[in-house]
N, C-alpha and C positions, 0 to 999 in steps of 0.2 A: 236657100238660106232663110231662115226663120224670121220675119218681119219683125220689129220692135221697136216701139215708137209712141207718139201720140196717136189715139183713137177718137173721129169725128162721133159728137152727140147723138142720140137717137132723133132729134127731133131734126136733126140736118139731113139723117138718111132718110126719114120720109119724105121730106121733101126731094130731097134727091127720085126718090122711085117718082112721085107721082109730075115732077117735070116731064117725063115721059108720055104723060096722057093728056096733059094739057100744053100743048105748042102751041102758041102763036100770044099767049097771056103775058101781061107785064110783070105779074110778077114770077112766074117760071123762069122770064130770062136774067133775075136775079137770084135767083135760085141756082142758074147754070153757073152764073159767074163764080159764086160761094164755092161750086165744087170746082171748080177749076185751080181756083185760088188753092183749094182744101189738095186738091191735087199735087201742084206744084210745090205746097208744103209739104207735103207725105214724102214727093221723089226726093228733097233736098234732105229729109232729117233720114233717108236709106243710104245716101250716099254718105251724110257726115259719119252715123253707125256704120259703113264700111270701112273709110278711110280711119276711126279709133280701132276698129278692131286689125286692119293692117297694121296698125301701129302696133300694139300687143302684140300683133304675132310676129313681129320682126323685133319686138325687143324680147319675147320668147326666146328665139330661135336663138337672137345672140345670147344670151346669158345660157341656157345650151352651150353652144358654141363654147364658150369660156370656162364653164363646169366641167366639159370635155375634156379641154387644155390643162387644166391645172389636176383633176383628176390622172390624165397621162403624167403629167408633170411629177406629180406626188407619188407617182410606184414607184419613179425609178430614186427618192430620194432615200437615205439610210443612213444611218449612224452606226457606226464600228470601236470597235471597243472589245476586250475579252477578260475570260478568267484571270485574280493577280495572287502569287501565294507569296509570303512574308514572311520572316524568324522573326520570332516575338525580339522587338527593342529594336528593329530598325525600321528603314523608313519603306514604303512603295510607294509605288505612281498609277494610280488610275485613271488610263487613258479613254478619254470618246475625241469622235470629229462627225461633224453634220458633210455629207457627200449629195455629189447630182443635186445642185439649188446656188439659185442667186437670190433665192426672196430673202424679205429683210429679217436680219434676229430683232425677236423682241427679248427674249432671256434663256440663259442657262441656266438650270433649276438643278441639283443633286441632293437625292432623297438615301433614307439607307436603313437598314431593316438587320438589327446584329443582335449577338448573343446580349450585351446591354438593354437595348431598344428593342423589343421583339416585335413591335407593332411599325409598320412603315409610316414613314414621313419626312418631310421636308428639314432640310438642314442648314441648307445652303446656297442663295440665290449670285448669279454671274450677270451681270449688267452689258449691253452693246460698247459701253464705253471705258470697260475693265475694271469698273469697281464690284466691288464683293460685299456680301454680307450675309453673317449668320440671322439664323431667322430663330434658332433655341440652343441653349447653352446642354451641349449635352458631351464633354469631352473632348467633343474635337477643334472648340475655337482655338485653342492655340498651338494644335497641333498639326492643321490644314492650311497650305498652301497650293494659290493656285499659279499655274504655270500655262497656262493655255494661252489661244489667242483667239477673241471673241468676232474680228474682224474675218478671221478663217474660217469660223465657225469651230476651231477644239476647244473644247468646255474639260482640259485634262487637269487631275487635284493631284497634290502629292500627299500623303496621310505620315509622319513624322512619328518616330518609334511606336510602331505598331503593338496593341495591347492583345491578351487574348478577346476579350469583351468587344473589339472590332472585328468579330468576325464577323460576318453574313453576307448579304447583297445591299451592293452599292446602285442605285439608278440614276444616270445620268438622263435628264429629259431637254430638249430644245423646241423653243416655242417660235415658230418662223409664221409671217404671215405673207399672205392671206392663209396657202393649206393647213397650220395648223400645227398636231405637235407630233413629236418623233423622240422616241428614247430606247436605252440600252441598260438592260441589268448587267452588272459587275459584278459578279461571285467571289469573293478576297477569301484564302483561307488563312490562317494565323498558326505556323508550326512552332511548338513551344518546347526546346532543348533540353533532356532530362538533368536533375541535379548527382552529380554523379558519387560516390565513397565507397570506400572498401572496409569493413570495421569487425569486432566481434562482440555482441555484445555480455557474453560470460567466456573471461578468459581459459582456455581449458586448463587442465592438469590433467598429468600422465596419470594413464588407467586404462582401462581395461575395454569401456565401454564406448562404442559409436557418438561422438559432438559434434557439433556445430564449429570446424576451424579456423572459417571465414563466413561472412555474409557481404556481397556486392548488392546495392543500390543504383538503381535508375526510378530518380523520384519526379512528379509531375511532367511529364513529357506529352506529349503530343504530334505524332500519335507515339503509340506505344514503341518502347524502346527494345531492341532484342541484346541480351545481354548474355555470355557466356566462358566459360575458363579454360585457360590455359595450365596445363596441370601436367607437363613432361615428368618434373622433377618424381612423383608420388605413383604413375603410372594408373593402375585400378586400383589403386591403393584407397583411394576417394572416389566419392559419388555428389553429383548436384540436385536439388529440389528447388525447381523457380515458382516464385508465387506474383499476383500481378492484381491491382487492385483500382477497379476506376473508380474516379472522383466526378463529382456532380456535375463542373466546369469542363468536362470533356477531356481531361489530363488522364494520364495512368501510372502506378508508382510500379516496378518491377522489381522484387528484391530474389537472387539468385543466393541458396546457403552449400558449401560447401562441408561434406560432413568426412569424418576418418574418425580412427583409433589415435588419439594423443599420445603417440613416444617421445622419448629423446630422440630418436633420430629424424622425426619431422620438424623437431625446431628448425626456426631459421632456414627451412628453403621457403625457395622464393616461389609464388605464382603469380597468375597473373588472369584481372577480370576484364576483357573485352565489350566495350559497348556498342553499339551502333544504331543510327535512328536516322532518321529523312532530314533535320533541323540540324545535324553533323555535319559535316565538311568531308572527313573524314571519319572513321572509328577511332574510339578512345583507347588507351591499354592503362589501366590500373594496374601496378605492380605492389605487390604485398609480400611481407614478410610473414612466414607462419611460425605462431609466439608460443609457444608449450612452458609450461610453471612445472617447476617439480624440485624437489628438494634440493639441498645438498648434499654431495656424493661424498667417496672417501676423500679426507683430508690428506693433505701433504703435506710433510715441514720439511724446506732446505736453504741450505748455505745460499746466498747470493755471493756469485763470484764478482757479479759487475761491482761490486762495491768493495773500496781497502777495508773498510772496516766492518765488524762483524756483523750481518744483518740476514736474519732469519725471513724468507717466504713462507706465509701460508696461501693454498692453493687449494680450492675446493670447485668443483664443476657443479652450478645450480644457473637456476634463473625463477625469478628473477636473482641480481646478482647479491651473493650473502653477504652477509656484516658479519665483519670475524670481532673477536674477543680475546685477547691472550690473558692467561692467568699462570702463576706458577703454586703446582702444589705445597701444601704446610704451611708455605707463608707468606707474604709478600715483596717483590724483588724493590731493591733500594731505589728511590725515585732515581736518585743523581745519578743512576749509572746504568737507566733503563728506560727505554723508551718506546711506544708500542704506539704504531700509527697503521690503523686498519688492518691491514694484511701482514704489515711488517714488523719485525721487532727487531729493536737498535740497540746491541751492545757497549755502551761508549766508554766504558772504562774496565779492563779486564784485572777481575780478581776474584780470590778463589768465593767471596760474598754471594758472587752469581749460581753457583752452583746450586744444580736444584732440576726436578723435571718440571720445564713449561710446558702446557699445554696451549692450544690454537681450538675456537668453538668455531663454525659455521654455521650462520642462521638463515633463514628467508622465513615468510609468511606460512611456507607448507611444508616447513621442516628444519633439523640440524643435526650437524656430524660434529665431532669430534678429532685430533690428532695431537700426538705429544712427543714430546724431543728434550733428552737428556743433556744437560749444559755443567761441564766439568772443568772450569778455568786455571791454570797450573801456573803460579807465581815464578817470577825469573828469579830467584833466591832458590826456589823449590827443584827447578829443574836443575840446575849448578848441584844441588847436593845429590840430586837424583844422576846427574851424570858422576859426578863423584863417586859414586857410593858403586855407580855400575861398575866404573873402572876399578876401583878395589874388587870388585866383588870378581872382578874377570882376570884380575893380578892374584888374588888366593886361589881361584879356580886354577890357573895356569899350576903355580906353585905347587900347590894338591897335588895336580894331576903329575907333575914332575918328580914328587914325592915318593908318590905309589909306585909310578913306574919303576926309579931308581930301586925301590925299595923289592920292589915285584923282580930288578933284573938281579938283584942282589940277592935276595932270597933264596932263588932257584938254586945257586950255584950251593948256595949254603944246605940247604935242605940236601943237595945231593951226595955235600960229603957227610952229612947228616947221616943218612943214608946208607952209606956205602961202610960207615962206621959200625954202624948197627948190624950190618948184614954180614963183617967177620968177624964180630964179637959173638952172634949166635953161630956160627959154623961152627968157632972154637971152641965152644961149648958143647955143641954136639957131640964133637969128636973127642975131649975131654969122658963125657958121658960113657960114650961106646968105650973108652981102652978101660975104666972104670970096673966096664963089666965083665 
């Protein structure tokens, strides 16, 4: 071991050496005693430098010893916690717990790093004794509750109608002493429901050429939505073209179009746009009606029997649905005894005034028809002389015909002795003739 200590003067070591060559001198033998002295001082200040440097190296050793300890201590401690995923507008729970430790909490610290905040930092500090406090106003003060138990060590928050702008990572940290600190990143993802419609936005008309019949929507969604049709009714009759557009915010809009040839016969069947997306529950079904515009067709006019009194239908097949017109040719029919409400036309008082050909127009937006109905009213004075006049007419008829007949059976017989007169008056003449000669 390396001496260290106090060092005797020069002028003491020479005396020391030359005690040596002069024994038996008085003053040499105080010269012995100096070193002796010098001696006993030297052995006492190697022994106190022993007994300090034992001492450091048994407080070495322990504090060793105890780096040791808490360093085993501290591998096996950990905090648990995982990924948490969310539909936008409700709430989740991010769970942590401090495991393996009984050292003391000093705080629970949660920091968080989202599409708002892109830069990490502190939010939110957890106290040993269950108080809380935000440490920056950035959204979620009034939207964070904690539910944990600091006495346990779970430092678990709840986040309250989750925004898209809360997405990222969440870091829970725990500061325990003496070891030190321990934390867990929380990855929250934010699934965000598309906004769903079935619409068209230029209604078609019947023609000739390939449209647009429907367009389905799935707008802002997160992630993307898959969206497609149901189409029994029209078979390949139809074809789909989906288009899909992301937004800055991480959402995506998918609009699915629906295209055919606009007939009459694809009015009004039904299909149907099916959505589906991860933030569903289940798949949506949009049911649609497919809306074809096209004129009006032939007109119709007829009697309504549901009603006693006389009332005229007009009926025309269009869509959207036509606004009928009634008018009557040459002239116009008496108000008091005529009444015309959309489709129908009301007779209310019969006489021969009505007579006359009405017509019925049908209109819409992409067209109109036409129909007409001949209206011939017959006065009950009219018909009395008209039955009269039959029954004479069918009593001279009769009479006539009894007439000719008699006449016709009477005739014959007459005609034949007519006849028969004629026919020996010329013999007799003949024969007259010949004796003559």
């Amino acid at each position: 071991m390396q001496q260290i200590g106090y060092q005797p003067p020069l002028n003491l070591r020479r005396r020391t050496k030359t005690t040596h060559t002069h024994v038996g001198d008085r003053p040499d033998l105080e010269e012995e005693e100096l070193f002796v002295l010098w001696t006993n001082v030297k052995n006492k200040l190697r022994v106190t430098l022993a007994m300090r440097r034992a001492k450091h190296v048994t407080e070495a050793v322990l504090c060793c010893g105890i780096l040791l300890v808490i360093h085993r201590s501290s591998e096996s401690i950990r905090v648990i916690g995982g990924s948490r995923t969310v539909v936008q507008g409700g709430d989740v729970d991010l769970s942590c717990s401090l495991l393996e430790t009984d050292e003391e909490l000093e705080q629970i610290t949660w920091q968080k790093r989202t599409l708002e905040e892109p830069e990490n930092h502190n939010f939110f500090l957890i106290y040993p004794n269950g108080v809380t406090e935000f440490i920056s106003s950035n959204g979620l003060e009034d939207r964070v509750q904690f539910f944990g138990k600091p006495t346990e060590n779970i430092g678990s928050i709840r986040i309250k109608a989750a925004r898209l702008l809360d997405e990222g990572n969440f870091t829970c940290v725990f500061s325990v002493f003496p070891s030190g600190v321990y934390s867990i990143e929380i990855p929250l993802t934010v699934l965000v429901p598309p906004v769903m419609s079935v619409t068209v936005d230029v209604p078609p008309v019947v023609g000739e050429n390939e449209v647009f019949l429907a367009s389905c929507l799935a707008a802002g969604a997160k992630p993307q939505a898959e969206v497609r049709w149901n189409t029994d009714a029209f078979g390949s009759l139809v074809r789909t073209v989906t288009n899909s557009t992301q937004h800055a915010n991480g959402t995506t809009t998918v609009v699915s179009h629906l295209l055919g040839v606009p007939t009459r016969a694809a009015n009004q069947q039904q299909v149907q746009c099916v959505v589906n997306q991860s933030a569903l529950v289940t798949e949506r079904t949009l049911a649609y009606t497919i809306n074809i515009n096209y004129p009006p067709q032939t007109v119709n006019i007829t009697l309504s029997e549901a009603s006693p009194a006389t009332v005229f239908l007009c009926v025309a097949d269009s869509n959207p649905k036509a606004i009928y017109t009634w008018t009557r040719v040459g002239q116009p029919w008496p108000q008091s005894a005529v009444r015309a409400e959309g489709d129908t036309l009301h007779l209310i008082s019969l006489s021969s005034e009505l007579n006359g050909l009405y017509t019925c127009e049908a209109s819409n937006p992409y067209g109109r028809a036409t129909g007409s109905q001949y209206v011939h009213v017959v006065s009950n004075t009219s018909a009395a002389c008209w039955v009269l006049l039959v029954i004479i007419f069918l009593i001279v008829a009769a009479a006539a015909a009894g007439l000719i007949w008699y006449r016709w059976k009477n005739g014959k017989c007459l005609w034949s002795s007519f006849m028969g007169d004629h026919q020996f008056e010329a013999q007799s003449q003949v024969e007259e003739d010949e004796a003559g000669v």
